[in-house]
N, C-alpha and C positions, 0 to 999 in steps of 0.2 A: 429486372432491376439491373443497372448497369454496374458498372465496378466500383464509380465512384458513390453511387446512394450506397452500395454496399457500406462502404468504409464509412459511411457517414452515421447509416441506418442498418448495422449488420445484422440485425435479422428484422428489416420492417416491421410494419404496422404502427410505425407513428411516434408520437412524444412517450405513449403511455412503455412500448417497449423497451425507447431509448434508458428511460428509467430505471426500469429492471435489468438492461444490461449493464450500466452503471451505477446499481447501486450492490450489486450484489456481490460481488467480496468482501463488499465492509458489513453487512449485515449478521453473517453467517458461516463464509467459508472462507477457507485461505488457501492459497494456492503452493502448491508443489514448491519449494524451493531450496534456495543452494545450504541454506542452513538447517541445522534441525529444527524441526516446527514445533510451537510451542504447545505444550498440555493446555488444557482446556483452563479458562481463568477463574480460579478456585476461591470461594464465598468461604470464611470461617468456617475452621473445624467445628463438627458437629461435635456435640456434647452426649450422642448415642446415636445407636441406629435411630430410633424415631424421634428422638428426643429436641425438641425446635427451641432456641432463643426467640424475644417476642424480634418478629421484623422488621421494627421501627422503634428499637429502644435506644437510639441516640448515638451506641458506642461503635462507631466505625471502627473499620479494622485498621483503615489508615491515622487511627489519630486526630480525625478533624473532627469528633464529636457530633452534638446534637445535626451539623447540617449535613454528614454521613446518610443518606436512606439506604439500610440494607438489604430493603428488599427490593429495591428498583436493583441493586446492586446482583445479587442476586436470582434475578428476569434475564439480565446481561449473560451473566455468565451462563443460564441456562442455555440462552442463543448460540451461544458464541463455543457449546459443545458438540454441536452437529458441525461436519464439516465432508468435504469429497467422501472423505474414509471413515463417516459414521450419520450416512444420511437417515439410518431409522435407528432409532433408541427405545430399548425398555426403558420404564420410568428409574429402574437401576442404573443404566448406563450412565445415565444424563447427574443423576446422584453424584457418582463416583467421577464421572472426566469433568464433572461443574464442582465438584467440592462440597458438595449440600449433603444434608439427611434426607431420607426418605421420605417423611412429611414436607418437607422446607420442598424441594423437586418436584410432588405429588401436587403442592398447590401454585408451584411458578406454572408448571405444566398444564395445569388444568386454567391456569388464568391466559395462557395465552391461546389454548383452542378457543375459549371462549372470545377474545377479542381479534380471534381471525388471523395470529399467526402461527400456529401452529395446530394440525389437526393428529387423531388418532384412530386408529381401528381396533380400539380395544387392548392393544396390547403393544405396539410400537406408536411413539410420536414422530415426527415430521416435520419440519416448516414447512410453511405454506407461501404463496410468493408476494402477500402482504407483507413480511417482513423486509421486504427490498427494501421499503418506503424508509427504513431507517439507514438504509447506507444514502440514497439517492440525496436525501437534505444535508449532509456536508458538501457534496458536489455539487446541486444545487445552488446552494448558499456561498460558495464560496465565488461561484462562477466559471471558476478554471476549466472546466471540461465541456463548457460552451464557446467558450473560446479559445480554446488552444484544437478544438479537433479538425474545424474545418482548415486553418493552416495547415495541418500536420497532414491531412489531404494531399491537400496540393502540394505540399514537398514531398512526400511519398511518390505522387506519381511523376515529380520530376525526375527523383534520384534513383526509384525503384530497390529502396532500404527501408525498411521499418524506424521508425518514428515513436518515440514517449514520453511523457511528462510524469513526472515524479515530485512529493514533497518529502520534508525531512519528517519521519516521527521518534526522538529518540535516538538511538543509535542508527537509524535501518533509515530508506528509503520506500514510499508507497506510490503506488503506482498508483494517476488518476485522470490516465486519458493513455492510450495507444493504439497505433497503428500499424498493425502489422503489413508484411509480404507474404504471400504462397512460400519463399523460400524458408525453409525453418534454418534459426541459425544458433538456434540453445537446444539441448538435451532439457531444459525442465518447460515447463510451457509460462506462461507469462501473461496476466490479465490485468483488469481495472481491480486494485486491492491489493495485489502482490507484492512481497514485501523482500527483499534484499539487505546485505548487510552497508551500509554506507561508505564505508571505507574500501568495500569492492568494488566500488559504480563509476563509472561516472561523474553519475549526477550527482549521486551523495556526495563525491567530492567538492563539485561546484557548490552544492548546500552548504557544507560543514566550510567553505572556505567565508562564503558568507556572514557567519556567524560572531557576535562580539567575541574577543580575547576571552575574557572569563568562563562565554557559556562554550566556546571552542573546548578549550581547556578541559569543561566537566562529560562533556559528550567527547573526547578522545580517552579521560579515565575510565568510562563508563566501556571504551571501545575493549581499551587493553584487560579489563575485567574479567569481559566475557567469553566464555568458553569458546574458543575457536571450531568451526567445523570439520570434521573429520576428514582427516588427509592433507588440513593446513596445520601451519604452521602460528602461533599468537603473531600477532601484527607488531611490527617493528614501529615503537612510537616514536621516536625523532626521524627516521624514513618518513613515515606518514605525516608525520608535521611536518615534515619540507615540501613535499609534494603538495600539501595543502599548500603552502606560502605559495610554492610555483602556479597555482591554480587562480591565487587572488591575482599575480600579479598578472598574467596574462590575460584572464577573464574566459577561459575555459578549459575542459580536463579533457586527454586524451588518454585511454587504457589499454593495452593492448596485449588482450589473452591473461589479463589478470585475474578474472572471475571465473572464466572458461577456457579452455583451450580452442585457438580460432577466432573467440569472439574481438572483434577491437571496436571500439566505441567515442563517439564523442560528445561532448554534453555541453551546455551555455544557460545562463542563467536565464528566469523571464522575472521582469519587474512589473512590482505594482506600485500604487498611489506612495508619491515620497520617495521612487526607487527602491525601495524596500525589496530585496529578494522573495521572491514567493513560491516561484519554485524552478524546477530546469528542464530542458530538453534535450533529448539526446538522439544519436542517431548510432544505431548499430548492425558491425557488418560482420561478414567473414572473411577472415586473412587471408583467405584463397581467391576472395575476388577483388579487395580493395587493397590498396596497401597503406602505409601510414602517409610517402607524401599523398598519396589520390584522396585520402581522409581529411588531410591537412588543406590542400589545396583547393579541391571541387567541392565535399559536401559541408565543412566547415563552416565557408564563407554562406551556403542557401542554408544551413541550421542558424546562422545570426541571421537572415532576414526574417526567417520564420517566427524565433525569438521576439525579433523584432514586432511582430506583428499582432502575436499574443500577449507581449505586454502592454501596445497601444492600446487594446481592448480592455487589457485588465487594470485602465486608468493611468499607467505611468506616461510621465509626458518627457515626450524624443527630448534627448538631451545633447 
């Protein structure tokens, strides 16, 4: 397999693998990263050790009532507690990092060996790689990692720098298409699913510069909220709202060693139908080989063609 099926098709065998390797951070795992990672997304306190509410009695935990289902709620979270650093669970484990009782965990547990995502051997459960199928239908659907990969290719092998696309979720940026290089140039590792803090990126920048006044506004309170990562400092929020304006007004973010030390980065928006921001691209390097003009001047200007090229595909029309 040559270099380029690699990047295209990193570990062959077809459509069916492509899948699995893009679906599976969102399914089930999350990736290493520069924030602390979150606990496992926790279903209503139980009412005892065994002691279960009926599963579909209407009363969401968020308040939205009868259209709440807490127990699809509930299958979620069960997934979504296996991860790198808790690949086999007793059915306790999965209880206490999911937020369930031991009845409520006993039977998400048992309903999802049964429909094939997850199995057991008696005594620890597992996913199984049927569960991909639930990350791969955002990517799928939405199209973006059909079309931003084979670009991201071939700028890759022009500039010989790793390559990414990311959406906004929240505060944070996800990651959903990347192309690496052999050179490593982060200390955490970085896949399809991995999540970032927004206001350290990039691309987050370009996102969040994006966004209306208002919901700017509620995603920067949401920023300065939250707990900072250990060894930082809380984010300065008129700093960062200027840097954002600077971001609108030029129409790309440059970052240099803000996330990482070494790391410097650049990102440009890609457009869909309407122009509508959809998501970004970025290119990042290490201070030791590129500098900020070699950034500015040479990979810049082929990160806007590229841009350019996955938003054609993703229906915006050249303006």
């Amino acid at each position: 397999m040559s270099e380029r099926e690699r990047r295209l098709d990193p570990m062959g065998g077809g459509l069916s693998t492509r899948r699995a390797i893009a679906a599976a951070p969102f399914a089930a795992t999350r990736t290493t990263r520069a924030t602390p990672a979150r606990a496992g997304v926790a279903a209503p306190p139980a009412t005892g050790a065994d002691v279960d509410p009926s599963d579909d009695d209407g009363s969401g935990w968020d308040g939205s009532g009868g259209d709440f289902v807490q127990s699809l709620a509930r299958g979620l979270a069960a997934i979504r507690a296996f991860d790198a650093a808790h690949p086999a669970q007793t059915l306790s484990d999965v209880a206490r990092r999911a937020g369930l009782s031991r009845a409520t965990a006993r039977r998400v547990l048992h309903t999802l060996v049964g429909l094939g995502y997850a199995d057991s051997d008696g005594r620890l459960f597992r996913l199984r790689p049927k569960v991909l199928e639930l990350g791969f239908a955002y990517l799928h659907g939405t199209g973006l990692w059909g079309a931003a990969q084979p670009p991201m290719v071939e700028l890759v092998e022009r500039i010989h720098e790793s390559c990414s696309a990311a959406v906004l979720d929240g505060d944070e940026i996800v990651y959903v298409a990347r192309v690496p290089t052999r050179t490593r140039i982060m200390s955490i590792t970085l896949g399809l699913g991995s999540r970032l803090p927004a206001h350290l990126t990039s691309m987050g920048r370009v996102l969040l510069a994006a966004l209306p006044p208002a919901e700017l506004d509620a995603r920067l309170a949401a920023i300065a909220r939250a707990r900072p990562a250990a060894g930082r400092a809380p984010p300065d929020a008129d700093a960062l709202r200027r840097a954002i304006a600077k971001v609108r007004a030029q129409g790309f973010s440059i970052l240099d060693q803000e996330l990482e030390p070494g790391l410097r980065s650049v990102a440009v928006p890609v457009h869909g139908p309407g122009g509508a921001v959809v998501a970004a691209l970025n290119v990042g390097t290490h201070a030791s080989r590129v500098t900020l003009e070699d950034l500015k001047a040479r990979i810049l200007p082929a990160l806007r063609e590229t841009a350019e090229s996955v938003s054609r595909a993703m229906g915006a029309v050249p303006g």
